[in-house]
Structure formats: C-alpha cells, structure tokens
C-alpha positions as a Markdown table, in Angstrom:
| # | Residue | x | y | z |
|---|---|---|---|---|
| 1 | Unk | 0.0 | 0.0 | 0.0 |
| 2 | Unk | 1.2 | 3.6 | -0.8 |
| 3 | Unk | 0.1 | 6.8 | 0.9 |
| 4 | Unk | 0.2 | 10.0 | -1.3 |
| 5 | Unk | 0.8 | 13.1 | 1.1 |
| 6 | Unk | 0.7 | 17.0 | 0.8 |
| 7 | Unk | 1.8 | 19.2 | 3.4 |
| 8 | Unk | -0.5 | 21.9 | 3.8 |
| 9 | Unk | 0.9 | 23.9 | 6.6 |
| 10 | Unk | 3.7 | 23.5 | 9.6 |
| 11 | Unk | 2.8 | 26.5 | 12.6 |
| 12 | Unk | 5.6 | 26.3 | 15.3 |
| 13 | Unk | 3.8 | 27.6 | 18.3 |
| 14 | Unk | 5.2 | 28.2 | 22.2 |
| 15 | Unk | 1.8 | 27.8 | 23.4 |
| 16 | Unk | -1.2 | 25.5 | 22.4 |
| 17 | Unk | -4.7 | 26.8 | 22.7 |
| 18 | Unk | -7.1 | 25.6 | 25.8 |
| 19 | Unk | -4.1 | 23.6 | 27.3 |
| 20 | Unk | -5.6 | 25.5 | 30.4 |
| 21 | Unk | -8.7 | 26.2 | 31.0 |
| 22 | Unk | -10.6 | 28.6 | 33.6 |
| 23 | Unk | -11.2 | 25.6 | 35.8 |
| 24 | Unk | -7.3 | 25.1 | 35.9 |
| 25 | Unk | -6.5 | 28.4 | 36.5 |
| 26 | Unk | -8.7 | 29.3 | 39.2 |
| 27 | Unk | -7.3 | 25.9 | 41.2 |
| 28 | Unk | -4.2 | 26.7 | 40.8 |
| 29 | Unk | -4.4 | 30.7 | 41.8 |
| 30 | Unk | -5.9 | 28.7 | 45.1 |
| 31 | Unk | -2.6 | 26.6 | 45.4 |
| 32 | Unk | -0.8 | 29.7 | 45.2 |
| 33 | Unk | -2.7 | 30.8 | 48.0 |
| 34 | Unk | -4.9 | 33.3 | 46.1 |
| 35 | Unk | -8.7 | 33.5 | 47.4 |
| 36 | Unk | -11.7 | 34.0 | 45.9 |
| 37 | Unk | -10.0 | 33.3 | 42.4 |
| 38 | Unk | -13.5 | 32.0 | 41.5 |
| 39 | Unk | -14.9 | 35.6 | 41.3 |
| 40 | Unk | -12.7 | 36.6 | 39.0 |
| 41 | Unk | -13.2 | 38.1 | 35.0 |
| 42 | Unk | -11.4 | 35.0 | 32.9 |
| 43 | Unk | -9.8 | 37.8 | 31.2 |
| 44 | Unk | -7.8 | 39.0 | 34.4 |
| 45 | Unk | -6.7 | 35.3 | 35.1 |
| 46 | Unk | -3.8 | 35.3 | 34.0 |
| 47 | Unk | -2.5 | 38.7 | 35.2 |
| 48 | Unk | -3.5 | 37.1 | 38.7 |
| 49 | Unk | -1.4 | 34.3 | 38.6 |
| 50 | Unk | 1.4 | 36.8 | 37.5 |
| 51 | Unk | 0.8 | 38.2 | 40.4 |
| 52 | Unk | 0.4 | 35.7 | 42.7 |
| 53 | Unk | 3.1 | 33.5 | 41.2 |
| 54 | Unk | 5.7 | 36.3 | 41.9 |
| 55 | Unk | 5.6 | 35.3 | 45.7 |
| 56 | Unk | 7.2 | 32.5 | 44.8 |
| 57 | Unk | 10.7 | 30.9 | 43.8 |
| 58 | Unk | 10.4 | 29.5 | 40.1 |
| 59 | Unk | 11.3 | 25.6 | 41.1 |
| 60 | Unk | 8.7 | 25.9 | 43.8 |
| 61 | Unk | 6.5 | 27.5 | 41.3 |
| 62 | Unk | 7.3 | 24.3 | 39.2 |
| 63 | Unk | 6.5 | 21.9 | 41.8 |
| 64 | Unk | 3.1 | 23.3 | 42.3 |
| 65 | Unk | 2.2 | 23.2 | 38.8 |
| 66 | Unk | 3.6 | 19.8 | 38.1 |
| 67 | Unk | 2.1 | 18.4 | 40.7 |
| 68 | Unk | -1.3 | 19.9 | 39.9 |
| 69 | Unk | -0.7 | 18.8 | 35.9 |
| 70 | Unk | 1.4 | 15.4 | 36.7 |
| 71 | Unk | 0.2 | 13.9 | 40.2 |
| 72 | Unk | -0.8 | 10.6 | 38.3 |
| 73 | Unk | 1.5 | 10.1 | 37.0 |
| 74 | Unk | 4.6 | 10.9 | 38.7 |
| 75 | Unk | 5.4 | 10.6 | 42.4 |
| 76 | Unk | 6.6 | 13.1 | 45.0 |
| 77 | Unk | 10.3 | 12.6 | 44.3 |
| 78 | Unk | 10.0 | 12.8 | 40.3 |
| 79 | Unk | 8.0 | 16.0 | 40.8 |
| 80 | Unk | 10.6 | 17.6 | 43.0 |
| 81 | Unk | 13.2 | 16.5 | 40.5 |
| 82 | Unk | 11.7 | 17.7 | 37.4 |
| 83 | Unk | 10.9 | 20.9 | 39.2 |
| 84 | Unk | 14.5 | 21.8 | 40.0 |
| 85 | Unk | 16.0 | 20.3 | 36.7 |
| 86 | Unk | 13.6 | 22.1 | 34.3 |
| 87 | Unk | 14.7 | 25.4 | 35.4 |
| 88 | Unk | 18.5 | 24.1 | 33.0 |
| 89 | Unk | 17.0 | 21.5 | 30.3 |
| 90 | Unk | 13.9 | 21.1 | 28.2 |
| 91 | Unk | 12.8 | 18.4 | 29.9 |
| 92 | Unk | 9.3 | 18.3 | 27.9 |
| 93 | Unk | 11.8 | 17.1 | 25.2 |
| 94 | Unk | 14.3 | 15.1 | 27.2 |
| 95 | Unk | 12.4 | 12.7 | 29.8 |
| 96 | Unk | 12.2 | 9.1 | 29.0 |
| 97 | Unk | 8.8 | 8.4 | 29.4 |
| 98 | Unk | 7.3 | 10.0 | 25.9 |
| 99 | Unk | 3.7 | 9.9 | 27.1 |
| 100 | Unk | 4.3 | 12.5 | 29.8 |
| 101 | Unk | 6.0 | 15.0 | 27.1 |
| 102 | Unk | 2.9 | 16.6 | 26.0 |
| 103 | Unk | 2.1 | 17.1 | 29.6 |
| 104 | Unk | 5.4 | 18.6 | 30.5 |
| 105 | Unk | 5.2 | 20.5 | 27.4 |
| 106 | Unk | 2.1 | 22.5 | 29.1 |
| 107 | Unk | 3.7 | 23.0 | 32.2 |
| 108 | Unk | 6.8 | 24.4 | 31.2 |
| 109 | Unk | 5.0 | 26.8 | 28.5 |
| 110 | Unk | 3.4 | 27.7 | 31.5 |
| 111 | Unk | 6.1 | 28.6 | 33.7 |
| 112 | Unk | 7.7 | 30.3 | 31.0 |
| 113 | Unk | 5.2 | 32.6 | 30.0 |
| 114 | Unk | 4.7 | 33.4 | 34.2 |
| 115 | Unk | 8.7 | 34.0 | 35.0 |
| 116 | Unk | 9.1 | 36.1 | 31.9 |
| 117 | Unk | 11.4 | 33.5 | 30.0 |
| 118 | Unk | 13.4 | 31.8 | 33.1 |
| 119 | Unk | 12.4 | 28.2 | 32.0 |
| 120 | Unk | 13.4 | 26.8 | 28.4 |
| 121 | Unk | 11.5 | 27.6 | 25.9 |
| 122 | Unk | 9.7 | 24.7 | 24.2 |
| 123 | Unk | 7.6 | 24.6 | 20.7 |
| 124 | Unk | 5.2 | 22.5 | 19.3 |
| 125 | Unk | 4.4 | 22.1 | 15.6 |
| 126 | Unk | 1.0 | 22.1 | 14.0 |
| 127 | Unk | 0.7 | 20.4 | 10.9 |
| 128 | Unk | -2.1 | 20.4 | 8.4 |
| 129 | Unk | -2.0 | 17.6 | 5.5 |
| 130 | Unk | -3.7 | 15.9 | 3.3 |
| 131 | Unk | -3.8 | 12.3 | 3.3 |
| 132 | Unk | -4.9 | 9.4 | 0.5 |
| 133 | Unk | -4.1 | 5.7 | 0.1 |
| 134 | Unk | -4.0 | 3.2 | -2.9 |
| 135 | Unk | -5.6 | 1.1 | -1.2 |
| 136 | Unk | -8.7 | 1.9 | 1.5 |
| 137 | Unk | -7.6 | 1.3 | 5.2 |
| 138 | Unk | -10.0 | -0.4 | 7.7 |
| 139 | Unk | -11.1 | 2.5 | 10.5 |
| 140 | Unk | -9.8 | 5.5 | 10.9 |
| 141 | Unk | -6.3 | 6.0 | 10.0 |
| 142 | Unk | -4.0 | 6.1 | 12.7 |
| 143 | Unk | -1.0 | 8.3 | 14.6 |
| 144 | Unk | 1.2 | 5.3 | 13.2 |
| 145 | Unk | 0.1 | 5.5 | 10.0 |
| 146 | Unk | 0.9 | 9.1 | 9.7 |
| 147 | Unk | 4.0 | 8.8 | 11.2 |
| 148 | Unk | 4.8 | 5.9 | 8.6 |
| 149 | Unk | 3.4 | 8.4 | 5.8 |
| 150 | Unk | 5.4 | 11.3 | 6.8 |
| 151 | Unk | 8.7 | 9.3 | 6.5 |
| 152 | Unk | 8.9 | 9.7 | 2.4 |
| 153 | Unk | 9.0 | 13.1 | 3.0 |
| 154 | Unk | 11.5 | 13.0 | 6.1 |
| 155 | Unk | 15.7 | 14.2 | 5.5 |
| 156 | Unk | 17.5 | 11.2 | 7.0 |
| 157 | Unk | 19.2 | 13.1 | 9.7 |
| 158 | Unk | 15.5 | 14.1 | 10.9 |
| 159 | Unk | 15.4 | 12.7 | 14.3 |
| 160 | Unk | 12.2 | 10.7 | 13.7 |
| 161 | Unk | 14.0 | 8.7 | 11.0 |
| 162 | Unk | 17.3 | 8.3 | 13.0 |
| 163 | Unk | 15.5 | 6.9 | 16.6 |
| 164 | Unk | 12.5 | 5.0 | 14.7 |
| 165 | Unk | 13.5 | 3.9 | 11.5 |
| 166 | Unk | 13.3 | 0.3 | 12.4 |
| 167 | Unk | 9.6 | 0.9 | 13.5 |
| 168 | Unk | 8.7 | 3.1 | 10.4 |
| 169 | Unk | 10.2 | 0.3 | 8.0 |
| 170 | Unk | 7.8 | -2.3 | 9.8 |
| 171 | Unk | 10.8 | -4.0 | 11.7 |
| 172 | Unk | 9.4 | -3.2 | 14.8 |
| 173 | Unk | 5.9 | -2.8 | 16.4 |
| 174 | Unk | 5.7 | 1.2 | 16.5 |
| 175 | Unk | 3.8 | 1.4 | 20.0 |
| 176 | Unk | 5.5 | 5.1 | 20.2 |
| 177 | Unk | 3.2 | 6.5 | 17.8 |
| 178 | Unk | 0.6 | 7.3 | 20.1 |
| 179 | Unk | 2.6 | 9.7 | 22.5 |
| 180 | Unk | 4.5 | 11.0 | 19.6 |
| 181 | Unk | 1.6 | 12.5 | 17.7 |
| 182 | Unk | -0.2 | 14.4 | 20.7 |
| 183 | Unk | -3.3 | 15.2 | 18.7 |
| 184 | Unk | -4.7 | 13.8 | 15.3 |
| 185 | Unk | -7.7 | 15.1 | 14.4 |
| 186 | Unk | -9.4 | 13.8 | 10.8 |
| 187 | Unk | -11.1 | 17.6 | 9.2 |
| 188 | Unk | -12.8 | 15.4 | 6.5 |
| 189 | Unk | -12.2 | 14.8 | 2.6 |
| 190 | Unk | -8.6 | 13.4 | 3.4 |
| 191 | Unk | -7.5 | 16.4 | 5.6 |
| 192 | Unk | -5.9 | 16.0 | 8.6 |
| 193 | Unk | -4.5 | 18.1 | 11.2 |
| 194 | Unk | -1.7 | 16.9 | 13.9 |
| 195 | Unk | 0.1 | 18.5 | 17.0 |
| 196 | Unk | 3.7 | 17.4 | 18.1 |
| 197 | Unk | 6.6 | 18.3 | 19.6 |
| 198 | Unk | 8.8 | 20.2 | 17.7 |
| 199 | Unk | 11.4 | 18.1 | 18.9 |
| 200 | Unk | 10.0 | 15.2 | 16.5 |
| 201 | Unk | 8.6 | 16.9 | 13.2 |
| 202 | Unk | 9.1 | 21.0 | 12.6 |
| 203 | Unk | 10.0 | 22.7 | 9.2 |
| 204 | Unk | 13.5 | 21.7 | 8.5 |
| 205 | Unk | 12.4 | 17.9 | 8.8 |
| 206 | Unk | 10.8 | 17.7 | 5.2 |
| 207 | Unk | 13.1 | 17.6 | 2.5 |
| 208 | Unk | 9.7 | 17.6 | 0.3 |
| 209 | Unk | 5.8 | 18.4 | 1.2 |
| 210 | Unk | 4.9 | 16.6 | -1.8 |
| 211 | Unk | 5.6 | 12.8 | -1.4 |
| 212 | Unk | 4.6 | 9.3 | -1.8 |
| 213 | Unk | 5.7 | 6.9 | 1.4 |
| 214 | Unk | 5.4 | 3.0 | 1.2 |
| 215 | Unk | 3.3 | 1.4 | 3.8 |
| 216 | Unk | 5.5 | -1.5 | 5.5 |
| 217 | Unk | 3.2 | -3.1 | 8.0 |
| 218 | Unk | 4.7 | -4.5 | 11.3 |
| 219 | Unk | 3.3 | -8.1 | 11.4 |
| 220 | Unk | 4.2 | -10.0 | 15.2 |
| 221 | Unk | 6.2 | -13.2 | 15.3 |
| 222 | Unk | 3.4 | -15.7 | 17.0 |
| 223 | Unk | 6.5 | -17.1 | 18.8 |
| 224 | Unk | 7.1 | -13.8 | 20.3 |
C-alpha cells in the first residue's frame, strides 16, 4: 500500500490553545494561596497568577504546577526533581517516558510565559495535510500511519527517521506513535491536522511536502 501526502501547513507555536482552562486556573491561583479566584473576570486570570506567582521561587513554582498537571503520574520525588532540573534542560523534550511530554510540554509553556522567559522555551508544531491511500484502510487511520506516511517526506538526519527507523520500516511494532503524535484530528475529505513536539517533526524535517511513502506493516512473530 502507498500513501500519497501533501503538506498543507507547519505552525511552530510556544503555546497551544485551551491547554488551560478557567477551571485550571482558578485551582491553581488557590494553590498559590490566592482566594476567591472564582470571582474573578477570565480575562484577568492570568495577570492574577502573575501576580500571585511572583511570591514564589520558580522551582517551587514548578513543583506546584507539576504536581497539579502530573500527580498521576509521577510521584513526589520525580515532581521535585523535574521541578528543579527544568529550570537548566527542556525536559518536555528530554524525559524518558514520551507519554508524559505533551504534559510537560504545558507545564513548562506555562512557567515560561509566568517567570518572563526563566524556564526553556519549548515549541510545538502544528501540521495540516492531506492524506490518501492506494488502497482503502479499515477504521480510521492512525498516529502510526501518519508517522509511517510522513517518512517519504522525512531528511535522514530528521530525528524521527534516525531513533525510529526500524519501526517506520515495519521491523518493529511502533507502540511510540501514540505519544509522539499528541493530537490527530481527521477535518474530513482526506484532511488532517496533527500537533507534536517540535522536537519530533518541525519545518527543517521535510526535505519535500509533496511525497509518496510506502506502507511497511509491522506483522508480530506468534513465537514472540
């Protein structure tokens, strides 16, 4: 099976829209010990948590957010580390656990945007396409397949290619697909729009935005 692909559009953005909501906000003016934030105009939200964010040092800031953003998944300890550590490093780019990066992603934008710049900045790519195939897939297509489409396109150095190529070439089951891609969303008519890191996909990746990719299907050993 081939996939025919045409990149419409890559937006590099330091901030995705509705990663926090009124809700959010108001809980976490209260864990910064602001009152009342529930009486508040949304609009003066975030000048609040400027203000109230300002009491306090930036890893402790950090620990607070992470905590209110990561607390399932990450235990006191990893918060406390993560708080300290992504003051220095991008670590919504760095930890192990790739599930967790679109997370961390959101919390450090966060903190960055609040301290004026004293955490890393991070970006996140937006990326409108349109998709066909020579050959109709069963369901919906999938963060893998678009993954696997997008490498005809890819440069070889792209850091997609050079940590997953085994998994794009169908060597091995591509189980990372699903944290890579944050969001897929299907816009109808074979249009699609994803959100990533740009740590895995930005501009420079595509040496084309016109491409055909071959789709090599992972198939499972049954003695594995």
């Amino acid at each position: 099976m081939k996939f025919t692909v045409e990149i419409k559009d890559i937006d590099t953005v330091n901030q995705l829209p509705n990663s926090w909501t009124k809700a959010d906000k108001v809980t976490l003016l209260a864990a910064f010990n602001f009152d009342d934030a529930d009486q508040l105009p949304e609009n003066e939200l975030d000048e609040m948590i400027a203000l109230a964010i300002s009491d306090f040092e930036p890893n402790e800031a950090a620990e607070i957010v992470l905590t209110y953003r990561l607390s399932e998944d990450l235990n006191e300890g990893q918060i406390q580390q993560i708080s300290n550590d992504m003051l220095l490093d991008k670590i919504s780019e760095e930890y192990p656990e790739i599930g967790l990066h679109d997370k961390l992603f959101e919390v450090n934008q966060f903190l960055y945007k609040a301290y004026n710049g004293k955490f890393p900045n991070t970006e996140a790519s937006i990326i409108d396409f349109n998709l066909k195939t020579s050959n109709p897939i069963a369901g919906i297509i999938t963060k893998e397949h678009v993954l696997k489409a997008f490498s005809g396109g890819l440069r070889e150095h792209s850091l997609l290619k050079r940590m997953f190529h085994e998994h794009l070439d169908g060597q091995q089951e591509f189980l990372e697909a699903e944290d890579i891609i944050w969001n897929l969303k299907d816009n109808g008519d074979h249009n699609y729009q994803l959100i990533t890191s740009d740590y895995w996909l930005n501009k420079e990746d595509f040496e084309a935005l016109e491409f055909e990719s071959d789709y090599h299907e992972f198939v499972k050993n049954e003695e594995d």
